[in-house]
N, C-alpha and C positions, 0 to 999 in steps of 0.2 A: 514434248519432244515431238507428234510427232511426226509431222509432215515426212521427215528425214531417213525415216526405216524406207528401204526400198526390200523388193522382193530381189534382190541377187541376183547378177551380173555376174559373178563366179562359178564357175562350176562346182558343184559337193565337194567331189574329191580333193579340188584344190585348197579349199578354204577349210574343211574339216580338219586335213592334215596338222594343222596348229592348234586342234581344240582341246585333246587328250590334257596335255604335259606329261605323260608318262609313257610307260612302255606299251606293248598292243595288248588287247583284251579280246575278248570275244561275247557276244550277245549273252546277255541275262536271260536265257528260257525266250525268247522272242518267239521260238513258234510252238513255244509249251499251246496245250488245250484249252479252254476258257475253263477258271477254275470253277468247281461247285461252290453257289452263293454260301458267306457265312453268315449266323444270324443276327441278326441287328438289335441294337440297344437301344433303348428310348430313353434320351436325357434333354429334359425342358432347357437347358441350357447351353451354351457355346463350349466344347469340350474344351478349348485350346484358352479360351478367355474366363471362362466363369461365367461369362455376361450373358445378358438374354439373348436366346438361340432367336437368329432370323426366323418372319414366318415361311419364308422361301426356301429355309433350308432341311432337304428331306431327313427324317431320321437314319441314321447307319450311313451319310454319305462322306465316304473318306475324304479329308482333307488333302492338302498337294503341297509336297517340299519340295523348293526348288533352289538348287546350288548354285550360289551369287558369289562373283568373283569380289576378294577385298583386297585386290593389291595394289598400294597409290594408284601407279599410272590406268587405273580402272576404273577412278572415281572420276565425277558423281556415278552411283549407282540410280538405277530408275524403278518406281512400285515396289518397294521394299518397306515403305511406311506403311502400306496397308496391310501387310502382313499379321499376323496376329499371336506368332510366335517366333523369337529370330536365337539361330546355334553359332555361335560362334569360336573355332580354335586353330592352332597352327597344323598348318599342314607339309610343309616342308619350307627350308633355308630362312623358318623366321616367320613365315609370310602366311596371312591367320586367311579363314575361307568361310563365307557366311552360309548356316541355310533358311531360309525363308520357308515358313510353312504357314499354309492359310487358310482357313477350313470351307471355304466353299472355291472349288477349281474353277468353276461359271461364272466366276466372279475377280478372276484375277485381272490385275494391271498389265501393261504393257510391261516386263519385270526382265530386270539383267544388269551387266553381262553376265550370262551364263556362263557356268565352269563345270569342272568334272567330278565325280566321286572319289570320296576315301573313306576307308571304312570304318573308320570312327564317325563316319557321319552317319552310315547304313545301318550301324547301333541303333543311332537313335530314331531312325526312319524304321525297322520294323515292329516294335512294339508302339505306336501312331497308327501305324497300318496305311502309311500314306502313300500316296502317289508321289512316285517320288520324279522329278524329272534333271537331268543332268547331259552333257554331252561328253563323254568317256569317262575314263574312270581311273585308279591306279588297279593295277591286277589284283592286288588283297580287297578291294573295294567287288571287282567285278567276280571272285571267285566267291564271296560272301553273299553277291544276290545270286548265283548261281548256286549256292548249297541249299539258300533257304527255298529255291523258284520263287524270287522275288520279280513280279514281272515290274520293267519299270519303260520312262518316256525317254530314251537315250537316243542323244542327236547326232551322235557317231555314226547310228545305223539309221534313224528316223530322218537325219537333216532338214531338208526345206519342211517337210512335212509338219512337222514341231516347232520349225523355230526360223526369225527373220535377222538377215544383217543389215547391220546400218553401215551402209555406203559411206555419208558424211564423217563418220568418227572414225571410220578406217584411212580417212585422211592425214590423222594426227597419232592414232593408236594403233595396236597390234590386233591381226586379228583376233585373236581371243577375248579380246577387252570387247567386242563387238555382237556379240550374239543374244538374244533376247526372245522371249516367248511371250503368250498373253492365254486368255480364256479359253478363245477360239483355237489359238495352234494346240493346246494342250486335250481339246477335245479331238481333235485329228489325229493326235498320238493314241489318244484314247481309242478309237476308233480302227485306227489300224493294224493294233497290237490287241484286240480284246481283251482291253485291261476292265477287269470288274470296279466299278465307282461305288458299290458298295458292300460292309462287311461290321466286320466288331469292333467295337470303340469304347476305350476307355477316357475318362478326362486326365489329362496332363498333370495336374496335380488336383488335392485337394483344397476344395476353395471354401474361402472362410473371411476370419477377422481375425487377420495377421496379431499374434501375441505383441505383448506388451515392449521394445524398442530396448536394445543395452546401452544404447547411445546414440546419439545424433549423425547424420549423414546428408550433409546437403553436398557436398565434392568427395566424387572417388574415381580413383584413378591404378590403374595399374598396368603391367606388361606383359605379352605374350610371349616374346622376345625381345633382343637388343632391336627387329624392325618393327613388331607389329606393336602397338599399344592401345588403349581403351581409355576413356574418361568420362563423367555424365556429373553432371551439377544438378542440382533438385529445384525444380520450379515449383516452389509453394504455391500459385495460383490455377499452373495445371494439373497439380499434382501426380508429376511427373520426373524423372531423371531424363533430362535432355545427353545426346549420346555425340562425345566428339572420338575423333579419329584421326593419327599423323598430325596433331596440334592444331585440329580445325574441326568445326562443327561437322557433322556425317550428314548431307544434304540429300532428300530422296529427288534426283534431277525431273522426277514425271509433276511435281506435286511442291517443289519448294521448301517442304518442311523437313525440318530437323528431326533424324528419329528418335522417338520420344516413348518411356517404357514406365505403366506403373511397378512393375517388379524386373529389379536387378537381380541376377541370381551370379554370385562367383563361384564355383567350383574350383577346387586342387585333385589335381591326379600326377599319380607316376607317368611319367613320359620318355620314349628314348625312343629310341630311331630302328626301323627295320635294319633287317638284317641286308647287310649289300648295298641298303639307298639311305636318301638324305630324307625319305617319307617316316613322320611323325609315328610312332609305337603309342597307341593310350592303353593304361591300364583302367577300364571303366567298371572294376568292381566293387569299390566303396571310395572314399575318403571325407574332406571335412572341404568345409566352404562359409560365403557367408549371404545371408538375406537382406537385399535394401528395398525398403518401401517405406513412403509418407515421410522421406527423411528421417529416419531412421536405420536400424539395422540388426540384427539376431544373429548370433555366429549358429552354423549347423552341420549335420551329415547327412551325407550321402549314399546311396546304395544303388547296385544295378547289377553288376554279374552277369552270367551272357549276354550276348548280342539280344535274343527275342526279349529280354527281360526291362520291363519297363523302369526310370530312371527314378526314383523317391526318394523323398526330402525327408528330414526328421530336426524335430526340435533339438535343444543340449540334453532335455528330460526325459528323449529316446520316442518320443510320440511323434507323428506323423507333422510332416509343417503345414500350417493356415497358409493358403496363400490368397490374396489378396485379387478380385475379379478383376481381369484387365490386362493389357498386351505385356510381352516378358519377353525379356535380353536372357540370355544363360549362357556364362563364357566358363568352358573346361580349361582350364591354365595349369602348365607344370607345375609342381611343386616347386619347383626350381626356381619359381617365379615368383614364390610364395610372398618375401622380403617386399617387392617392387608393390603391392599394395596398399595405398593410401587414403587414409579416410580424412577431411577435413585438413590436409596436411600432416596427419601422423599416421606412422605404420602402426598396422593392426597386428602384424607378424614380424616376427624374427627370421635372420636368413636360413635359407634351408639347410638341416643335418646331412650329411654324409647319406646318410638312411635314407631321406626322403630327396634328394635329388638326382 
């Protein structure tokens, strides 16, 4: 891209006004005090990957979420492929919201368009302990980082300072489709909000040598809603699930390549809608899912419970799940949705009960 980002010709206010989609919020602790350091973990390896930890990458240094818009007319997204762990679910009228998270902020791409928080997604951004960056929020989003003092990189209040628009695609798009951050604007956020870069960390999941396969999984496919849908086919020679979207491959625009995941992870959760809006209700304290890797697949459960409580896998056997070293999809999908599930061309599930949707 990217000759094309210019630094703005718009004034803030004017251009900010479309970045929400929701109603007004108010700053997450922004002029809270620089917390007391917490103390830091030492793991030889990539918390988010399993894989060998960079030697550049200091111990205890928080990784960075950053909320990617996935609404068609928003594709291609750009530096999404390097990411190293991607959340995927709906967020209101259908229409699903990615987050990207990466474990070194110094190191990020030119990444976007950026979009705003919801608090299904702030779940899973504080037990990460990430930097989390976004530009607005829904108010259950922004009252959630305001219970916990989550301080975060918000471009509603931060604007040029955090984040650059691209002129050229405000040609053809909205501006929301249009805003984008990288390394350096996120250290500027950093900087001006004294956000601590580092703190306590656990790794994502437990990594291992993924148990032994219930079945074959080279195509799966399924839906978020009647808009939003998901599908990855298994490349035996990268050994990898290539990831398409809206009946086309998912193209990272900075880099070309199709995003590509050694572990698929689908999750079922209850879901229904706030109270008064058409924003997404997750209930994120257990349910059932399944695991794809090496073309294959293990059906499993899931646990989490409040918000600070970190997300855990579990075998059929009740034991914690292997997972497999290497970058990871994780889509939380209604129950509702349970049905629309398919593996090689056949469902894996029955339509949902009464109960469960």
């Amino acid at each position: 891209m990217r000759k094309r980002i210019l630094s703005l010709i718009l004034t803030i206010s004017a251009g900010l006004t479309f970045l929400t989609g929701c109603g007004p919020s108010s700053p997450s602790e922004s002029a809270a005090p620089t917390p007391t350091p917490e103390p830091i973990n030492v793991y030889d390896y990539n918390l988010l990957t399993g894989l060998e930890k960079s030697a550049d990458l200091p111990d205890g240094q928080r990784p960075v979420a950053i909320m990617i818009n996935n609404a068609q007319p928003a594709l291609p997204q750009t530096g999404i492929a390097d990411a190293d762990l991607i959340y995927e679910m709906e967020t209101e009228w259908g229409v699903t919201r990615m987050m990207a998270v990466y474990s070194d902020y110094t190191k990020v791409p030119l990444v976007g368009p950026v979009r705003s928080a919801r608090d299904q997604f702030v779940q899973l951004v504080l037990p990460l302990n990430a930097i989390f960056v976004h530009i607005g929020g829904s108010t259950y989003a922004t009252e959630m980082l305001n219970y916990y003092q989550y301080q975060d990189i918000d471009g509603l209040y931060l604007g040029l300072t955090s984040f650059v628009f691209d002129e050229d695609r405000y040609q053809t798009k909205a501006q929301e489709h249009c805003w984008y951050t990288n390394a350096s604007l996120i250290q500027q956020g950093i900087n001006a909000v004294a956000l601590s870069t580092s703190g306590t960390l656990e790794p994502v999941f437990q990594f291992g040598d993924p148990a032994s396969s219930d079945g074959s999984a080279s195509a799966v496919q399924f839906d978020f809603s009647d808009y939003g849908d998901a599908a990855f086919k298994y490349d035996t020679e990268a050994g990898r699930y290539l990831k398409e979207i809206y009946g086309a491959a998912q193209i990272d625009e900075g880099t070309g390549e199709q995003l590509s995941f050694t572990n698929l992870i689908v999750l079922f959760a209850k879901v229904g809608r706030k109270l008064e809006t058409e924003l997404t209700d997750f209930d994120l304290s257990s349910g059932e899912g399944y695991y794809f890797t090496g073309g294959g697949y293990q059906k499993i459960r899931w646990e989490k419970g409040d918000p600070e409580n970190p997300l855990v896998l579990f075998d059929e056997k009740g034991d914690e799940l292997s997972v497999a070293p290497g970058k990871s999809y994780i889509a939380i999908v209604s129950d509702a949705q349970r049905s629309t599930l398919t593996v090689d061309g056949a469902a894996l599930e029955g339509a949902a009960t009464e109960e469960t949707a």
